[in-house]
Structure formats: structure tokens, C-alpha cells
N, C-alpha and C positions, 0 to 999 in steps of 0.2 A: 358580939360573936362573929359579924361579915368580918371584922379587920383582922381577927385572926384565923380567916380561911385564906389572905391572903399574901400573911407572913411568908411561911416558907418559900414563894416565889419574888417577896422583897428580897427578904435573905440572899436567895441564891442569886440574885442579878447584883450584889453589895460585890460579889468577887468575880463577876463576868466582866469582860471588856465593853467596852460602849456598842450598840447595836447601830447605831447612828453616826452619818460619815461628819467629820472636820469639811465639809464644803468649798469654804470659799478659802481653806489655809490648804487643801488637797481636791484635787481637781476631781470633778464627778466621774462615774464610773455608769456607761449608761447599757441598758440589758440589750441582750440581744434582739436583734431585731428592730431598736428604735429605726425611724426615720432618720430625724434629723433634720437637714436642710440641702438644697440644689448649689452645688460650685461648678464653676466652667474655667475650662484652661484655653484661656480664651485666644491664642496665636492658633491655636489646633483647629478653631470653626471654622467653618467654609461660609458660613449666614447662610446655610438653603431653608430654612423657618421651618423642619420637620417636629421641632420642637415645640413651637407656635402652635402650628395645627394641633400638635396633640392633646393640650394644655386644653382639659377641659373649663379652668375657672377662667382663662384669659390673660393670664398675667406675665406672661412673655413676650418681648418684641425684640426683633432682630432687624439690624439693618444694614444688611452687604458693603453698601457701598460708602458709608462711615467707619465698618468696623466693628459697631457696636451689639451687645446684648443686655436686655433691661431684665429686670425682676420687680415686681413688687410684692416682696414678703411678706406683707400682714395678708397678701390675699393668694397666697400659693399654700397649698394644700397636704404638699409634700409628698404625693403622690406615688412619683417617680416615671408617669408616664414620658415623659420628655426625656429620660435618663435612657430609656427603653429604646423611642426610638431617632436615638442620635447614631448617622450613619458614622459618623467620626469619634466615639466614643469619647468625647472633651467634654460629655456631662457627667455629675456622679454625685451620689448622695454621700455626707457626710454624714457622721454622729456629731450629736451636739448642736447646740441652736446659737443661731447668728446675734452677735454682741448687739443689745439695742441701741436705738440708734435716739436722737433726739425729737425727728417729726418725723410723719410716718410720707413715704413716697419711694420712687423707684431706684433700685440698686444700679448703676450704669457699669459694664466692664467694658473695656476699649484695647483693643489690639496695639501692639507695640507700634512704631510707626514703619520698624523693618520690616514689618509681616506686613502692611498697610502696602507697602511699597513693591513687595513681593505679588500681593494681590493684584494689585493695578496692571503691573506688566502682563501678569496671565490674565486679566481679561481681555486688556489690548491684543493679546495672541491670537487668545480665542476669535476675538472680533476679525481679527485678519484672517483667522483661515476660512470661517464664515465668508467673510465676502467674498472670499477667493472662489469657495465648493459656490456662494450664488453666482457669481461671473462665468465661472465654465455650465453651470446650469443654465444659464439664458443663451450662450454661447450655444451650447448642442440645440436650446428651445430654436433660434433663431435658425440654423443650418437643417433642422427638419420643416420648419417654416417655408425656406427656401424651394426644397427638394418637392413641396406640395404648391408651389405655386402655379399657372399655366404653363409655363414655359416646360418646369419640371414632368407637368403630365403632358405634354405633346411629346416630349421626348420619351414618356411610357408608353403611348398610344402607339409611338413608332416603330416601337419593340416590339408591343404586342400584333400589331400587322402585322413585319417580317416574318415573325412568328407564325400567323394564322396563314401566310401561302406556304410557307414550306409543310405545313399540315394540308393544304387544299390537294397535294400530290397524289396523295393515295384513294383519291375518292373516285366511283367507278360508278358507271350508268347500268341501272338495268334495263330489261326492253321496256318497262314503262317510261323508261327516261328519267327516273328520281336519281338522282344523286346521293348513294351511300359509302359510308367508308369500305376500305379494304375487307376491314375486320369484323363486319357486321352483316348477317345471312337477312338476303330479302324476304319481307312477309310473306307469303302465297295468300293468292288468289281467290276465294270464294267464286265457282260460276254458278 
């Protein structure tokens, strides 16, 4: 009696279309929302490793000054945090998972050699304006050095004399004989 409770849903599946995709002869179709996997366009990086930092399993390394960005996919998590925080938006999550590989170890992507060459010069720049902004920085360090040295405060001390007698002008005796300014009434006297 079970097999003919559940006739009528054989039946009606005899004239339905297959529920089930052709796979590998038609490409998957993945739901919204999958992951997927991390790809990088990789002439776009600058290598500042904000990606690195963010990866909480570890599995990113970037290296400026080769060019390079690594991955090791059995051990990235797919997260998307590094997708998050790329100031350069050259990371980005794909649908669909990365075609396997033969042994398992780190994915390498390498910069063209134009971009490589393009980098180099703009460090070199950087480096020269750098030492330029330090050379007039020790330069002004040096010329207030200067200005503080003996030489510099006798010639302030000289100021400030000249100074202090042309102020000495206005100062007046009273009968006690104190010497006060112009501008300033004597104490009186208690007898």
C-alpha cells in the first residue's frame, strides 16, 4: 500500500523537466549571495598590506617592492574582509570557486613589468622630495642653532640694554630718593 501513496508524484514528475542541472555540459548557476573566492587586478595595488592586516586567518602577503600578492586558498576563508578594506578597490569577490590546483600552496600574482617600472620611478620621486623637505629641515634646524649661539645672545643682550636706558629716562626721585617710573604714584608714608 506505501508504493501506491506514492504513485501519483511518480507520475507527475514522468512529464516534468529534470529538477537537476546538466553541470559540467552547462555551467553552475550559484544563489545569491555565495562567496566564492578573492581575485586582485593586480597593476591597480599599491602593496600598502591593508589587506594583510585584515585577514584574520593569515593568508595574504604582499610585497611592494617585488610587486607581488600571495594567497593561500585552502586556508582563506572567504570572508571578504580584505575586499572591505582595499583603499584601491583592486580586490573583489567572485562567484564560483578557483579551478583546483594539483598541490596545495600559495597563489602568486605579479605586476606587469610596466607597472613595476612605473612603481620604481614614483618611489625614486618620493625618496627625492623626502630628502629635499629633510635638507631644508636641518638647514632652518641649523640657522636657528646659529641664532642661539653666544655670539647670537650678546648681540640680544645688546638690544636689550639699548633698550633698558632709553626706558631709564622717565624714572624720577622722590624725597626718599627711590627711584620710580614716570607712571607710577609713590607709597605714602606711615608716621
Amino acid at each position: 500500500m506505501s508504493v501506491l501513496k506514492y504513485a501519483p508524484e511518480a507520475l507527475k514528475n514522468l512529464f516534468k523537466p529534470p529538477v537537476t542541472t546538466k553541470y559540467p555540459f552547462e555551467p553552475a548557476v550559484y544563489p545569491e549571495g555565495a562567496r566564492g573566492h578573492v581575485e586582485i587586478v593586480i597593476d591597480d595595488c599599491i602593496g600598502c598590506g591593508m589587506c594583510v592586516r585584515s585577514c584574520p586567518c593569515g593568508t595574504l602577503a604582499v610585497d611592494k617592492n617585488a610587486g607581488t600578492w600571495s594567497i593561500d586558498r585552502f586556508d582563506c576563508i572567504a570572508c571578504g574582509y580584505c575586499v572591505e578594506k582595499c583603499p584601491k578597490k583592486c580586490l573583489k569577490m567572485v562567484q564560483g570557486y578557483q579551478t583546483p590546483g594539483v598541490k596545495e600552496g600559495m597563489v602568486t600574482y605579479t605586476k606587469s613589468p610596466e607597472q613595476l617600472e612605473k612603481d620604481r620611478i614614483a618611489r625614486e620621486e618620493q625618496a627625492k622630495k623626502a630628502a629635499a623637505a629633510k635638507a631644508a629641515a636641518a638647514a632652518k634646524a641649523a640657522e636657528a642653532k646659529a641664532a642661539a649661539t653666544p655670539s647670537g645672545l650678546e648681540q640680544a643682550a645688546n638690544k636689550t640694554a639699548a633698550g633698558a636706558g632709553q626706558a631709564g629716562a622717565g624714572v624720577v626721585t622722590n624725597s626718599a630718593g627711590a627711584g620710580q617710573s614716570a607712571g607710577t604714584a609713590a607709597p605714602e608714608a606711615k608716621a
